[in-house]
C-alpha positions in Angstrom: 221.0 -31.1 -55.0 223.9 -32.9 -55.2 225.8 -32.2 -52.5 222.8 -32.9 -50.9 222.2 -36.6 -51.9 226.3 -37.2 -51.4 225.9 -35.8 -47.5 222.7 -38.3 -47.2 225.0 -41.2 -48.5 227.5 -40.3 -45.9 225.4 -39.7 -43.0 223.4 -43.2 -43.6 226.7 -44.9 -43.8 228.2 -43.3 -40.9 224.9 -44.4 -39.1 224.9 -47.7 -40.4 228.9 -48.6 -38.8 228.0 -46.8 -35.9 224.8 -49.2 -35.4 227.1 -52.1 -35.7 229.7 -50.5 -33.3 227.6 -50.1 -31.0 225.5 -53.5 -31.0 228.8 -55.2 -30.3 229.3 -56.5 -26.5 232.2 -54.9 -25.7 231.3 -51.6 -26.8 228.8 -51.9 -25.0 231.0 -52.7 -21.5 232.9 -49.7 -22.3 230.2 -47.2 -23.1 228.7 -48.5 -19.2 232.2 -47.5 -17.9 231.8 -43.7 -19.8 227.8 -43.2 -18.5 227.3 -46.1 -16.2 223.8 -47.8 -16.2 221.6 -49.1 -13.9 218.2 -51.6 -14.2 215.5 -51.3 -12.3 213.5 -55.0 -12.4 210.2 -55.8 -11.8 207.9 -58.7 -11.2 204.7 -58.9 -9.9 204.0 -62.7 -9.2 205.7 -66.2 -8.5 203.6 -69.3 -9.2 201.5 -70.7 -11.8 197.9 -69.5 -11.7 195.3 -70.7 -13.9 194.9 -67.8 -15.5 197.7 -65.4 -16.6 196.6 -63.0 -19.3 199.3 -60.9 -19.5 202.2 -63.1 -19.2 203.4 -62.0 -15.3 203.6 -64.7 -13.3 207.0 -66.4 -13.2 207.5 -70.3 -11.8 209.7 -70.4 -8.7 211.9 -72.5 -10.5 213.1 -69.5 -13.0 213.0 -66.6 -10.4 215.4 -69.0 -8.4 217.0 -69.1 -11.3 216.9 -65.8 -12.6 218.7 -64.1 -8.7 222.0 -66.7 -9.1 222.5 -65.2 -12.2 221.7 -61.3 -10.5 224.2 -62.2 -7.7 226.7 -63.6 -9.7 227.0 -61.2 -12.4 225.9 -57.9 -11.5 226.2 -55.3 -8.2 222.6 -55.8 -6.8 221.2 -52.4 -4.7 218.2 -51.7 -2.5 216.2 -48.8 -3.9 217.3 -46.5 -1.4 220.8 -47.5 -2.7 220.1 -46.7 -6.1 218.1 -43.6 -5.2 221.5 -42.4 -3.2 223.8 -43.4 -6.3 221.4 -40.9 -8.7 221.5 -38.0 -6.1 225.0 -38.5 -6.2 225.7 -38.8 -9.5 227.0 -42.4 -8.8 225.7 -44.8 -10.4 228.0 -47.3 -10.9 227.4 -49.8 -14.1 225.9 -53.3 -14.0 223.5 -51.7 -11.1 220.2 -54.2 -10.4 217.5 -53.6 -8.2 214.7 -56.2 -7.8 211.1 -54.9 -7.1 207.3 -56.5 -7.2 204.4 -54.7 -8.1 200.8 -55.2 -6.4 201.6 -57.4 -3.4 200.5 -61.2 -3.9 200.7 -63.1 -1.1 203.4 -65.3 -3.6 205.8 -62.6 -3.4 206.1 -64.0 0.7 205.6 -67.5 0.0 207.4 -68.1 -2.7 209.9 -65.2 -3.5 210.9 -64.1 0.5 212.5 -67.5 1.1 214.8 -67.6 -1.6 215.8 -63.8 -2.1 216.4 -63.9 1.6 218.6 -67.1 1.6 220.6 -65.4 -1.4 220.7 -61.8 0.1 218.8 -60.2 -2.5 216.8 -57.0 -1.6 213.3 -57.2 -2.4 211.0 -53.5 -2.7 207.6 -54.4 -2.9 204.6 -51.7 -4.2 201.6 -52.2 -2.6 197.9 -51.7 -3.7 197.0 -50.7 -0.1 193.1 -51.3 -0.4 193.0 -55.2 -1.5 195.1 -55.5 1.6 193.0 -53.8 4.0 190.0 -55.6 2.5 191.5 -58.7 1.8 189.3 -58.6 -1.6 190.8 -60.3 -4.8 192.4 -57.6 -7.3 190.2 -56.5 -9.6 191.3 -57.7 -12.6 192.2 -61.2 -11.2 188.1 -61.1 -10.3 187.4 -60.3 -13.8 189.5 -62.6 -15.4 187.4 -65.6 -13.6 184.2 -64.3 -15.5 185.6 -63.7 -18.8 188.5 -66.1 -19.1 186.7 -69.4 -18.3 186.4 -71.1 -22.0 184.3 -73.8 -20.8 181.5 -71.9 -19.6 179.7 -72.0 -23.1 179.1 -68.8 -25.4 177.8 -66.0 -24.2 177.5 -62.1 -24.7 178.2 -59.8 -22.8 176.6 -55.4 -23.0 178.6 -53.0 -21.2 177.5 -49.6 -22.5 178.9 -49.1 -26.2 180.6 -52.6 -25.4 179.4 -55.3 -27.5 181.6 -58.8 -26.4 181.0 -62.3 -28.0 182.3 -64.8 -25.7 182.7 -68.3 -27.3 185.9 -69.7 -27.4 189.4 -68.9 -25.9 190.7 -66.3 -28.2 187.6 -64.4 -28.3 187.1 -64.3 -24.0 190.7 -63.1 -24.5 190.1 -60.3 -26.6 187.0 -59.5 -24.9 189.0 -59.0 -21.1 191.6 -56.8 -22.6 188.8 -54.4 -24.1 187.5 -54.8 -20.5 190.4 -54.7 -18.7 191.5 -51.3 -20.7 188.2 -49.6 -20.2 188.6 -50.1 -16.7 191.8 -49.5 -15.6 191.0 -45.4 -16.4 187.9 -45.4 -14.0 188.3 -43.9 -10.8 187.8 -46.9 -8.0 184.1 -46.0 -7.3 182.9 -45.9 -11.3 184.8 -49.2 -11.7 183.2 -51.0 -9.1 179.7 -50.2 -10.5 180.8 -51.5 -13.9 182.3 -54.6 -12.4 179.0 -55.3 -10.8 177.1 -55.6 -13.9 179.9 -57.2 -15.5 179.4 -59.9 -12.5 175.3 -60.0 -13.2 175.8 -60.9 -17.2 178.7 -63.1 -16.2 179.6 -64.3 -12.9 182.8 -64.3 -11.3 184.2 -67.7 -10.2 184.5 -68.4 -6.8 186.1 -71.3 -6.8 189.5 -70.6 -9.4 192.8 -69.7 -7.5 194.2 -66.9 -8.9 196.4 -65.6 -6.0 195.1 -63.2 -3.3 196.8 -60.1 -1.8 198.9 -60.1 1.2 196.7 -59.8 4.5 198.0 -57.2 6.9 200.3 -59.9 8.9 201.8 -61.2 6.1 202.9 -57.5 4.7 204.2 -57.0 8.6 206.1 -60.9 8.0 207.1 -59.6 4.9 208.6 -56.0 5.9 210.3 -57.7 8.9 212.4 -60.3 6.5 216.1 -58.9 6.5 216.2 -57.2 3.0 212.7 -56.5 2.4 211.3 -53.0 1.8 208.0 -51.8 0.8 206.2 -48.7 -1.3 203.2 -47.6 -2.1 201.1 -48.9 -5.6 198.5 -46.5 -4.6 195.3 -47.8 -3.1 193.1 -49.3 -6.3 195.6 -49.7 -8.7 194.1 -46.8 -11.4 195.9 -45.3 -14.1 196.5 -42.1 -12.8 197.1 -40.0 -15.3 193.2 -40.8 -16.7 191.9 -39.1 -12.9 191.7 -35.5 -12.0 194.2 -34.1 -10.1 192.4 -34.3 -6.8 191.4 -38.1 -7.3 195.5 -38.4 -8.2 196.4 -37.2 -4.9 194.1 -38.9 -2.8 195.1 -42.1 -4.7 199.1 -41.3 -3.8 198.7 -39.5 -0.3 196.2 -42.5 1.5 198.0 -44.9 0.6 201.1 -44.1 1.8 199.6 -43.4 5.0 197.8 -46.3 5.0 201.2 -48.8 4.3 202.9 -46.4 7.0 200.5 -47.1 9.5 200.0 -50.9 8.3 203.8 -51.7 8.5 205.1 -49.1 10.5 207.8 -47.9 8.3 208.2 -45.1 6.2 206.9 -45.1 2.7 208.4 -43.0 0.6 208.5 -44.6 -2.4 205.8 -45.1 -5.1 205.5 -47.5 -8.8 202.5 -45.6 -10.8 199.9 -48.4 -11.6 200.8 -49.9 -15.4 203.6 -47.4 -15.4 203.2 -46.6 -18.9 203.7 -42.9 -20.8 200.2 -43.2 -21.4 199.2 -44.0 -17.7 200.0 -40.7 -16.2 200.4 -37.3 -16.7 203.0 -34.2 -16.4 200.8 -33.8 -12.7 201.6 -37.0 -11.3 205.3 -37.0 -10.5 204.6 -33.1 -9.1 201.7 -34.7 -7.0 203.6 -37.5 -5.8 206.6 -35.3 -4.7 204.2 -33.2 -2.9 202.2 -35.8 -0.7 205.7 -37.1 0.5 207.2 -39.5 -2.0 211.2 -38.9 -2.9 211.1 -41.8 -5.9 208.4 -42.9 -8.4 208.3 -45.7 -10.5 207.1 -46.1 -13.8 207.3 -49.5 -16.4 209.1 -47.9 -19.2 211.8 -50.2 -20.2 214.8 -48.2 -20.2 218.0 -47.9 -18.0 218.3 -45.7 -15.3 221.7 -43.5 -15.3 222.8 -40.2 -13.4 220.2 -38.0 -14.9 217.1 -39.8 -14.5 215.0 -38.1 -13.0 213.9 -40.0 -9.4 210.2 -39.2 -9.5 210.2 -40.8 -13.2 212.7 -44.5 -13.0 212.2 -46.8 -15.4 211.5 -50.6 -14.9 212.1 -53.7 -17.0 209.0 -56.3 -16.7 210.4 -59.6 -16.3 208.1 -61.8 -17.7 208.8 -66.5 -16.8 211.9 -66.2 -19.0 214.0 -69.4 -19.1 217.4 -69.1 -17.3 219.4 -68.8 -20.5 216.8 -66.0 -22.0 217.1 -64.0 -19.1 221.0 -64.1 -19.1 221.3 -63.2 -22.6 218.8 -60.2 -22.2 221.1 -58.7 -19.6 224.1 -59.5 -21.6 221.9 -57.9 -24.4 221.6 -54.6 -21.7 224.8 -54.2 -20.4 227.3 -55.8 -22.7 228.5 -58.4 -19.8 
């Protein structure tokens, strides 16, 4: 027993230094140089609309920002340049890639200009149906029923759901518990729930919360120098919560449907949410077989030699401040 207790001792001291070893910078810059490391980005909005629920939308001012500080620091790479370096086993340290998920018009408007004028690749996953439709995402719809706080109270029944909607924090709480019950419905379910979401509470016409990219702006967008595009599946489900068939029809029409809207070849695919919990051991198999040679997901973690390509990981920027977003990539990569 005491031996034992002794070899604890040591082992939590020896963990303890190397903790603080290895939280120091330049550790850190040396350790890139042994198993280089690269970071996958992503965004999915640049402006300021009314409504912002989960903290996504970055000001033009800080994305501006946010690339002089990408350009000046660290080797940015197009996906297909990162995908190369992983085959390869090449990754070199310091890697960035920049990428958008969902395609809002924004991303042209107001990200385009500026990424082009400072020769930073943009790869932007597309939910294929809200572009063919020209419908408002989903959840931006429901977010003008639920989020309004000066509509008055109100409840709200959607099967075992019970929602009070009075003030802010409450129509807050009560579109997460929506937005999570819907987000695992396959597209068709969804939209039935939606509309009697829509007859308790109406949706708001009239609040600008961004739209998707029509089809000519997606074909301005892919014929900017530097700009590249992937699928984000056509109605932005979790996939892992569908049945294998449902997955595969989600994955294989809409690549088909971006390769036929832009003309180029979309190989490339960011799962919808992107968490552990928002897709299964089936999904990367299914994308791999319907044609896609890199899937994205948005677990924060670096992507080095071994990652597997079907399974990258993303960091979600969220409207950090210019000296925020430096430090967190000092934080990353020790530089």
């Amino acid at each position: 027993m005491k031996t034992t207790a002794v070899e604890q001792m040591r082992r939590r001291a020896t963990a303890a230094v190397r903790a603080r070893l290895y939280a120091t910078s330049r550790t850190r810059f040396l350790l890139g140089k042994i198993r280089p490391r690269g970071l996958v980005l992503v965004y999915h909005r640049i402006g300021e609309p009314a409504f912002d629920p989960f903290g996504q939308a970055v000001t033009s001012s800080n994305f501006a920002k946010h690339l002089a500080i990408l350009r000046s620091n660290y080797r940015l790479e197009t996906v297909a340049g990162l995908l190369n370096a992983v085959r390869e086993s090449a990754v070199e340290d310091g890697t960035v890639v920049v990428t958008f998920d969902d395609g809002y018009a924004d991303v042209l408007q107001n990200a385009t200009p500026v990424a082009a004028e400072r020769g930073v690749p943009l790869h932007l996953f597309v939910t294929v149906q809200s572009v063919v439709d020209g419908t408002r995402f989903w959840w931006d719809r429901l977010a003008t029923a639920i989020l309004d706080s000066d509509a008055g109270e109100q409840q709200l029944h959607l099967g075992s759901l019970r929602l009070q909607l009075d003030d802010g924090r409450s129509r807050t709480a009560a579109y997460h518990a929506l937005h999570t019950r819907l987000k695992r419905l396959p597209p068709g379910e969804r939209g039935l729930q939606l509309d009697e979401v829509f007859r308790q509470v109406p949706e708001r016409e009239d609040v600008d919360l961004g739209r998707p990219l029509t089809p000519g702006e997606l074909s301005t967008f892919v014929t900017t120098p530097g700009m590249e595009v992937g699928a984000h599946t056509l109605s932005h489900p979790a996939l892992g919560t569908l049945p294998a068939e449902e997955q595969r029809r989600e994955l294989a029409e809409s690549r088909s449907t971006l390769q036929e809207l832009t003309g180029r070849n979309a190989d490339t695919v960011a799962y919808p949410f992107g968490k552990a919990a928002d897709i299964n051991a089936e999904t990367p198999r299914i994308a791999a077989d319907v044609g896609y040679v890199a899937g994205f997901t948005t677990i924060a973690a670096l992507v080095t030699n071994k990652t597997d390509p079907l399974l990258l990981p993303r960091l979600t920027v969220h409207d950090w401040p210019e000296g925020e977003f430096r430090a967190r990539l000092k934080t990353i990569f020790g530089f």
